[in-house]
N, C-alpha and C positions, 0 to 999 in steps of 0.2 A: 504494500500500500504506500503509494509515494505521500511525500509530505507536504502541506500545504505550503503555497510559494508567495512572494511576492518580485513584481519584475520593475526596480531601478537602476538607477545608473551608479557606482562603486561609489560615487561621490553622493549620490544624493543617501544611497545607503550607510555610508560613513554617519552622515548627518544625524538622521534618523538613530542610529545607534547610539551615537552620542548624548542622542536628547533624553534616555531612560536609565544613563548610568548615575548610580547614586554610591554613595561612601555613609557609614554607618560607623559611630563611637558613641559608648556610654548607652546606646538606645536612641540616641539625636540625628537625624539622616539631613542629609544633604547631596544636592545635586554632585555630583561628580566633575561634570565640566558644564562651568555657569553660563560659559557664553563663549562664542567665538571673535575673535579681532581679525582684520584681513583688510591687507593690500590686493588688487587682483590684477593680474596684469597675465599675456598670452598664456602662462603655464596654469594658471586655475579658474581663468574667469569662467569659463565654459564649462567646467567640470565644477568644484566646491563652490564658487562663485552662482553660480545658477543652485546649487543644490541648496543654498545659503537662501536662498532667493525664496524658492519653493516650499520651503518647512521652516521660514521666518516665526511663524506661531509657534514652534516649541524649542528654537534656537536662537536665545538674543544675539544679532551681530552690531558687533561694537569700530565705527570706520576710525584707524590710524592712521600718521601720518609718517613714520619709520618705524621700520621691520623691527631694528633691536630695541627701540622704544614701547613696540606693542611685548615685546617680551618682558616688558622690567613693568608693565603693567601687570600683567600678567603674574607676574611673581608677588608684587604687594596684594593683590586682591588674595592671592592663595594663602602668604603667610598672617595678613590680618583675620583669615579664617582657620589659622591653627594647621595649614595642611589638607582639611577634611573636603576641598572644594577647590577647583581650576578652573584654567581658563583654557582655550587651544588659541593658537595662533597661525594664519594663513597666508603663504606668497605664494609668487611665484616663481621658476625656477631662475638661476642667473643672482643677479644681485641682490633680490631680494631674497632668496634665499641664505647667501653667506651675507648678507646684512644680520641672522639670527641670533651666529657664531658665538658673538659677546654675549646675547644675551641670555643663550643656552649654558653656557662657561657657569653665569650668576646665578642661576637655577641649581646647576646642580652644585657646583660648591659650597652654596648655603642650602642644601639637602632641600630644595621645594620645588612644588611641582608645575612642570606647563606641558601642553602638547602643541610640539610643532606640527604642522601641515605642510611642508614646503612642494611646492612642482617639482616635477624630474623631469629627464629628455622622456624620448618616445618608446615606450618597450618592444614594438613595431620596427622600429627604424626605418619608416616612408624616407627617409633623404638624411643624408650625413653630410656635412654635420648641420645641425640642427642652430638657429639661432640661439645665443648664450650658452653651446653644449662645449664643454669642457673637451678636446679631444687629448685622450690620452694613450701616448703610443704604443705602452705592451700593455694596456689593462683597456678592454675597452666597456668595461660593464661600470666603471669609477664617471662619476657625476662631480659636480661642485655639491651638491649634497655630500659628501663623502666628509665634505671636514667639519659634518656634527655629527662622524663617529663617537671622537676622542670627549665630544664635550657633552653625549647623551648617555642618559644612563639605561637607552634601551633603546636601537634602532632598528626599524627593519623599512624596506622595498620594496612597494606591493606592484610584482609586475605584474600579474592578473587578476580578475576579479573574487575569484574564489578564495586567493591569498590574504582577502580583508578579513576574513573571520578570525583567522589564529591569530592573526598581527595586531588586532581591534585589542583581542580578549586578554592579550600579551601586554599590550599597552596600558590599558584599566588598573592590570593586577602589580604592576609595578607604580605609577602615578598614587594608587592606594596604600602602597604597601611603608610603613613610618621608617625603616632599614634602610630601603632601595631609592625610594622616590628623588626625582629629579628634572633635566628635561627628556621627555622622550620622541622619541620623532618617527614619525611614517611619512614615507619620503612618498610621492603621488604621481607615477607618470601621466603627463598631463593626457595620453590620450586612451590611460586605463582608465581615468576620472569618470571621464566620458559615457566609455560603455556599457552594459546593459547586462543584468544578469539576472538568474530566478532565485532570488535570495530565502530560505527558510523562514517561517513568520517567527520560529523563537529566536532568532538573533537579533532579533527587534521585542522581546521580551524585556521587563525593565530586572533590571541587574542590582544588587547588594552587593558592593566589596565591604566588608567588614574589617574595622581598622582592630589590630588586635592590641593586647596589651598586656604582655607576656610579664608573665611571674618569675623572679630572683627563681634560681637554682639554688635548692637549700642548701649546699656543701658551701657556694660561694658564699651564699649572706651569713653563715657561721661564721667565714672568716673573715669577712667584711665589719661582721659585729666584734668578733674577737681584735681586729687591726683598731676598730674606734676607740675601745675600753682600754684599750693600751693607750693611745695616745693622749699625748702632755698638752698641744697644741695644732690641733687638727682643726683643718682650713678647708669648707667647701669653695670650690668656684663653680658656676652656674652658668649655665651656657644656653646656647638657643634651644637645644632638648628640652630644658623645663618649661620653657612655654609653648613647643610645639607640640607636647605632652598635653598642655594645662595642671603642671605639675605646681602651682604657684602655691597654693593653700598647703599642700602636701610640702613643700621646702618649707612655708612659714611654720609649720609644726613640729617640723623637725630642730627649725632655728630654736621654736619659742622649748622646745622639752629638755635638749640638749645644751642651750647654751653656746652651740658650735660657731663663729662667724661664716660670715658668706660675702664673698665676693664673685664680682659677674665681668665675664668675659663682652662685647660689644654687643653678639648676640641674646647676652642671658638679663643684660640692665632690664632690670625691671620685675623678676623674680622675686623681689622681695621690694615694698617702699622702701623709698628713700630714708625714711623717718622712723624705721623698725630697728629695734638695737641692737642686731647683728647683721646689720648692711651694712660693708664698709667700702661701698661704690665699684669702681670698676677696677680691673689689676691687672699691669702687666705694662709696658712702655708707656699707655696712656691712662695709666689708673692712679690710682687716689695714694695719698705717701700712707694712710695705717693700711693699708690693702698689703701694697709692697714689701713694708716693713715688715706684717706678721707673712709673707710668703716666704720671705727671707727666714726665717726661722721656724716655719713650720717643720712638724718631723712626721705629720700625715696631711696629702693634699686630696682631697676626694672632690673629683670630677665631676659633675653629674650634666650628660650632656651638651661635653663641650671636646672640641675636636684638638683645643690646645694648637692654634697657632704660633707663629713667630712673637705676634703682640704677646701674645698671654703669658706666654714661656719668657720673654723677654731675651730671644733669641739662645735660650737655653741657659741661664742665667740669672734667673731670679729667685729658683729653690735652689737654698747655699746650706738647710742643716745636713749635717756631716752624714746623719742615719734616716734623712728625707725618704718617707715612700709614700705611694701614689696605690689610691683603691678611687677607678673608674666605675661609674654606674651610665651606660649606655648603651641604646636599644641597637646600635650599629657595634657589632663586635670588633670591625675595623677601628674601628676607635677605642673602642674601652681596652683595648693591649695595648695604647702607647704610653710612651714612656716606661715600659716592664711592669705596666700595673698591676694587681689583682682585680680582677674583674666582681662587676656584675651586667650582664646581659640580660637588660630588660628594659621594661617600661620604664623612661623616670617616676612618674609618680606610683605605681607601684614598689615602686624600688625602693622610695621614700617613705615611703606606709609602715612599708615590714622593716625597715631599720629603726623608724620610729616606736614601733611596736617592742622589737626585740631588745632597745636599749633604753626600755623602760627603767626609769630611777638614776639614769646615769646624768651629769654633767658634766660638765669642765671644772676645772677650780675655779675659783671665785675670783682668785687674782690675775687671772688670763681675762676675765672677762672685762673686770674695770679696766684693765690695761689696753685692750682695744677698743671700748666707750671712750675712754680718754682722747684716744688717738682720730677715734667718730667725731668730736667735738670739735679739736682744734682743727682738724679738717676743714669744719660746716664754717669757721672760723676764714677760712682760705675762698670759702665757696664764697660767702658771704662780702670781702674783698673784692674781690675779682667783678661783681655784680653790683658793687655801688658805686655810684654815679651821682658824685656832688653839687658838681655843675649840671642842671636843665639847659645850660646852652650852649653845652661841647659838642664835639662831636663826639658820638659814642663810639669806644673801642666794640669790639670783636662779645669780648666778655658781658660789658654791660648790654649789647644785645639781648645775649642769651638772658641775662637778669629781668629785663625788661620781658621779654616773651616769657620770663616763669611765672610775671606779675599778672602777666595777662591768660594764660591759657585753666580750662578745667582738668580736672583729675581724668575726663575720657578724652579730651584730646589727642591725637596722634601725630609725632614731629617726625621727620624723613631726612634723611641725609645719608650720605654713601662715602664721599673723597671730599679732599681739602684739607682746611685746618680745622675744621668745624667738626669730627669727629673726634679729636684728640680732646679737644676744648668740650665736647659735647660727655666725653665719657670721665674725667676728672668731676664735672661741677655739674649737670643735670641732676635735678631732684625728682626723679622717675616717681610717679604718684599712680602709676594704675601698671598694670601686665601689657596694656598693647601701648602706653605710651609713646615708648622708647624707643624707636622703629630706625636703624641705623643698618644696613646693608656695608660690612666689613669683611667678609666671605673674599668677596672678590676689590670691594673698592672701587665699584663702578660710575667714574663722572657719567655724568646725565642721566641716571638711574632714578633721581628723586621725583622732578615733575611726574615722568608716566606713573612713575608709584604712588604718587599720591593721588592719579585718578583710578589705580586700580583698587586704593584703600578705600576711596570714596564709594566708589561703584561697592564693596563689602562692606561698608559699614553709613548705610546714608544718615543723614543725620548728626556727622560725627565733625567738628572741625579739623580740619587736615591743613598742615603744616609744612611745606617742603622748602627745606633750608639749602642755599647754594650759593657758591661765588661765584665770582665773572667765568672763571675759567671753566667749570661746569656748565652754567648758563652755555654760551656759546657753543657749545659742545652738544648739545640734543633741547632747545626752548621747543619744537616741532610742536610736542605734546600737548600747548596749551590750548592751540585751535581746535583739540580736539575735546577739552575741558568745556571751551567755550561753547562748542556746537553743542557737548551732552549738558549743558547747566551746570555744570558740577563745581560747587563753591570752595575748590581748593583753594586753600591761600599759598603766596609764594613770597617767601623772604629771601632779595636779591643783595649781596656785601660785595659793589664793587669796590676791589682792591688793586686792580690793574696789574692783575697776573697769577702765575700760583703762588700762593702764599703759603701754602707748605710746601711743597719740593723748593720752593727759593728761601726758606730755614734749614730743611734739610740739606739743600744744596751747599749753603754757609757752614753748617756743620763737617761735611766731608770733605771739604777741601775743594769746591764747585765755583765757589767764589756767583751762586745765586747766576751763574752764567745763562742765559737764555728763559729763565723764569717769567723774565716781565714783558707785562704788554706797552709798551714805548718804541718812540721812535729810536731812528738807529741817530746814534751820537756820531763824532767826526770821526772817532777811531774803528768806526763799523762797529760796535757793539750795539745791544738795545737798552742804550741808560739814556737815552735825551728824554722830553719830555712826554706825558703821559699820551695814549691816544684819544683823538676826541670822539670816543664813542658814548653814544647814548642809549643802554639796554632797558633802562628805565621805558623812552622812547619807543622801542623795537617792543617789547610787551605789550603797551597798549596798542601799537600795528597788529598784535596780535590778536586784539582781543578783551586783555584784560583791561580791570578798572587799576590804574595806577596809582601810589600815595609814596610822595616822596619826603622821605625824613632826612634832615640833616640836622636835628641837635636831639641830645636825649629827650628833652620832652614830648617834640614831634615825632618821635621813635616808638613812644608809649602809647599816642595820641591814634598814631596809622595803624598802630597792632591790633585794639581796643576795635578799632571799626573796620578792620580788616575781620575781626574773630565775628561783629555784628553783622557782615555784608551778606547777601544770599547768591552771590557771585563771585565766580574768578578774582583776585583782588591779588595784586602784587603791592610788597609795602618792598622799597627801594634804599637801601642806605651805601654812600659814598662815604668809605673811610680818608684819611688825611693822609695822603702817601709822603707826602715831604715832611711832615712834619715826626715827631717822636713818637713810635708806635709801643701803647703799652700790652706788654704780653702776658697769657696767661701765668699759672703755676706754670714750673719745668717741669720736663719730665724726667718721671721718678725712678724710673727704669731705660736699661741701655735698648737700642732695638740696632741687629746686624743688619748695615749696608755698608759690603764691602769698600776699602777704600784705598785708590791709585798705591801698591806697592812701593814704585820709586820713582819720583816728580821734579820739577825746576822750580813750581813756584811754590813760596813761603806756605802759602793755606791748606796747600794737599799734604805738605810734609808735618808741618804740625798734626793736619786730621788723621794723618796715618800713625803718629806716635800716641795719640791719644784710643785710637781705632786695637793698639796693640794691648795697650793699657786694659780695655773693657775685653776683649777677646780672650785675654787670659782668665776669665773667670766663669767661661762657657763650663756645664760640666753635661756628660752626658751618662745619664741616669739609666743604669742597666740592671 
């Protein structure tokens, strides 16, 4: 008895399949992939692009204006929903394809989910080569789709129609899965899209991926509990796992029973308030000096969903006690073995439950605990500095920015930021007041990642004020996204710091012996350099070209004043601020920790050789923990 059919074209069945996948946690369901984004151009307009067309009712399509901006959309929407919910994204083959590259890289780096759609040539081969076809001469099945191999975390090439079912079902199960998820990609020759097939009516059945949330292995939480109760001063750091968990309550219980401090890696701010007595902010080259200080002395560091980058580790060098070890709690076992850890492989908040549970009656000493309040204090003391702003008619630094936007935002607000100096600045002195506040994209550090994220947060969370924080140098680099804010309504706000250039690679640059070389945006001086004066650009200007409503501050008060009705507007609203480039720039805290960037060997001028005796100086204190 044959099976009942239905006859669409791969692309409109794509569609169709997509519109009934849903992800389940806790009992709470959610669509699967919430909508799709898409450029269209020859490789998909006629295939997804029509199929997009025709099952508009049960596929919101969301129009973008670059490929790897619909990706970094794509990725906020996901991670302001915990994971439990995507977006796909659509080109066509050729440029807008490897247009994806970066934004696939940020996906999966920071473990969250998109699906690509990209065109392919023709599985046919009507005429070679093919407009935009890549020809490669001992490989002729390789596409420019080829390089979101290395950056998907699940590819496949559907060359004929029947090949969509396993590669659909393959896609779902990884997108879903908390371990795996990342970008993944079905590559779409554009004239399989096309064709016509008698599709089975249950691949069009609506689907449950069920997001799991796996239990400690008892042998490990034994010794997990035995390694805590041993320890004199043991140091959680907190990572993006706990809140792509929703592990937030589950670490506050375990702070509030134990005593233990916490500190959080860029991904994890916000795992605990600011204002809770064992938050001691961010740690590691960009974190808070009591963070640093007890890592430096820690003799147990317990991980709990954090992958331990260069920042964190502070280039391997910021855990100095002599008998330091390391017990990871994370659902990716790729991670929870670094560093020589003792593991636990699981759920973070599960993971946290049962430690809490099992290390019922235990504390810390009492004098571990004042010693890092004390050090929480004169901290908030440093926060507090940095953020006042005596003069109403200076021009505001960098810092008092940030002070000004804390005066003005709610506890559900969500700030956005990626690169710059505004993440170093943002992870020392932010006073994170809720679990999605914090919204910092440092996985990859991707300039122009903030605007499209902040419409992909918006479209997740309506209703919410959305915050995306950028300098010039990002600005320039991807502003596309706002006409796309504009067209959907969507009352992102945007706080723009021109500084007239990078302002952190041109301190870093100063630091290594760079001499700030090529950092700034200025004309070229007499001796061909770029130190003459500033350029006359006006982005301020170019955003309202765009679209938005613009508010231009130039002293603290008007700083406070544009924020304030910036937070009020029910539209697009950019608040603009020029810092003082010639005159004295006052900088935040330093940083508290070393971070490795290699530096010039052996040199002519005075600044390298100095930064490489100073570069020897910190490198000697790498240690590598086995």
């Amino acid at each position: 008895m044959s099976r009942p059919t239905i006859r669409l074209t791969v692309a409109q069945a794509l569609v169709r399949f997509l519109s009934v996948q849903h992800s389940e946690r806790d009992g709470v369901r959610h669509r699967l992939i919430a909508g799709t984004w898409g450029i269209f151009g020859h490789g998909n307009v006629a295939g997804i692009g029509q199929a997009l067309l025709e099952h508009r009712d049960v596929m919101p399509y969301h129009q973008g204006r670059n490929e790897q901006a619909m990706v970094h959309a794509a990725v906020g929407h996901a991670r302001q929903l915990d994971r439990l919910s995507a977006q796909a994204v659509t080109t066509s083959i050729g440029p807008g394809a490897t247009n994806l590259v970066t934004g696939a890289a940020l996906a999966t780096i920071n473990r969250l989910p998109v699906l690509l759609l990209p065109g392919d040539y023709f599985a046919t081969r009507p005429a070679d080569p093919l407009l935009q076809q890549l020809e490669h001469p001992t490989e002729a099945d390789v596409s420019v789709n080829d390089t979101l191999r290395p950056v998907s975390r699940w590819f496949d090439r559907v060359h004929r129609p029947e090949a969509l079912i396993p590669a659909a079902l393959q896609a779902m199960r990884v997108l879903a899965d908390p371990a795996e998820t990342g970008a993944v990609t079905l590559a779409l020759p554009q004239d399989v899209q096309a064709q016509a097939y008698d599709w089975p009516e249950e691949f069009f059945a609506e689907r449950v991926w069920r997001v799991r949330r796996p239990l400690p292995d008892p042998v490990e939480l034994s010794e997990a509990v035995r390694l805590i109760r041993g320890a004199r001063r043991p140091l959680v750091i907190s990572g993006g796992g706990v809140h792509h968990s929703r592990a937030e309550e589950a670490l506050k219980a375990f702070a509030d029973a134990t005593g233990i401090p916490v500190a959080a890696t860029q991904a994890g701010k916000g795992s605990l308030r600011h204002d809770h007595p064992a938050d001691l902010g961010g740690i590691g080259h960009t974190g808070t000096a009591v963070a640093d200080d007890l890592a430096r002395t820690a003799d147990l560091v317990i991980g709990v969903g954090t992958r331990y980058s260069d920042f964190t580790t502070a280039s391997g060098t910021l855990f100095q006690h002599p008998d330091v070890r390391f017990l990871n709690l994370n659902i990716t076992a790729f991670d929870a073995h670094k560093l020589a850890a003792r593991t636990l492989v699981c759920d973070a908040r599960a993971g946290l439950t049962a430690l809490t549970a099992r290390l019922d009656g235990h504390r810390v000493d009492p004098a571990y605990e004042a010693e890092y309040q004390a050090g929480k204090e004169r901290w908030e003391q440093v926060v507090a500095a940095a953020y006042r702003a005596d003069d109403e008619h200076a021009v505001p630094t960098q810092t008092q920015l940030l002070g000004a936007l804390d005066a003005v935002v709610g506890d559900d607000d969500v700030v956005i930021n990626a690169a710059g100096s505004l993440p170093g600045d943002l992870h020392k002195l932010w006073r994170a007041r809720s679990a999605r506040q914090y919204h910092l994209e440092y996985g990859y550090s991707c300039m122009g990642y903030e605007i499209p994220a902040a419409i992909g947060v918006q479209q997740a969370a309506p209703g919410t004020p959305v915050w995306a924080l950028v300098g010039d140098g990002t600005y320039l680099m991807m502003p596309t996204e706002i006409v796309t804010a504009v067209q959907e309504g969507l009352p992102v706000n945007l706080v723009l710091v021109q500084n007239h250039g990078y302002a952190s690679i041109g301190g870093l640059s100063e630091t290594v012996g760079g001499e700030r070389f090529g950092t700034a945006y200025r004309h070229r001086a007499a001796d061909g350099t770029f130190t003459g004066d500033p350029l006359p650009v006006d982005l301020a200007a170019n955003a309202a070209s765009l679209g938005m409503e613009v508010l231009r501050a130039k002293t603290v008060g008007e700083l406070r004043e544009a924020l304030a009705a910036a937070r009020a507007s029910d539209r697009p609203t950019c608040v603009y601020v020029e810092t003082d480039v010639d005159g004295p720039t006052p900088s935040a805290p330093p940083a508290e920790a070393w971070w490795d960037v290699p530096v010039a060997e052996t040199a002519s001028r005075a600044a390298a050789v100095e930064a490489r005796e100073r570069y020897d100086r910190e490198v000697a204190g790498r240690r590598r923990h086995l």
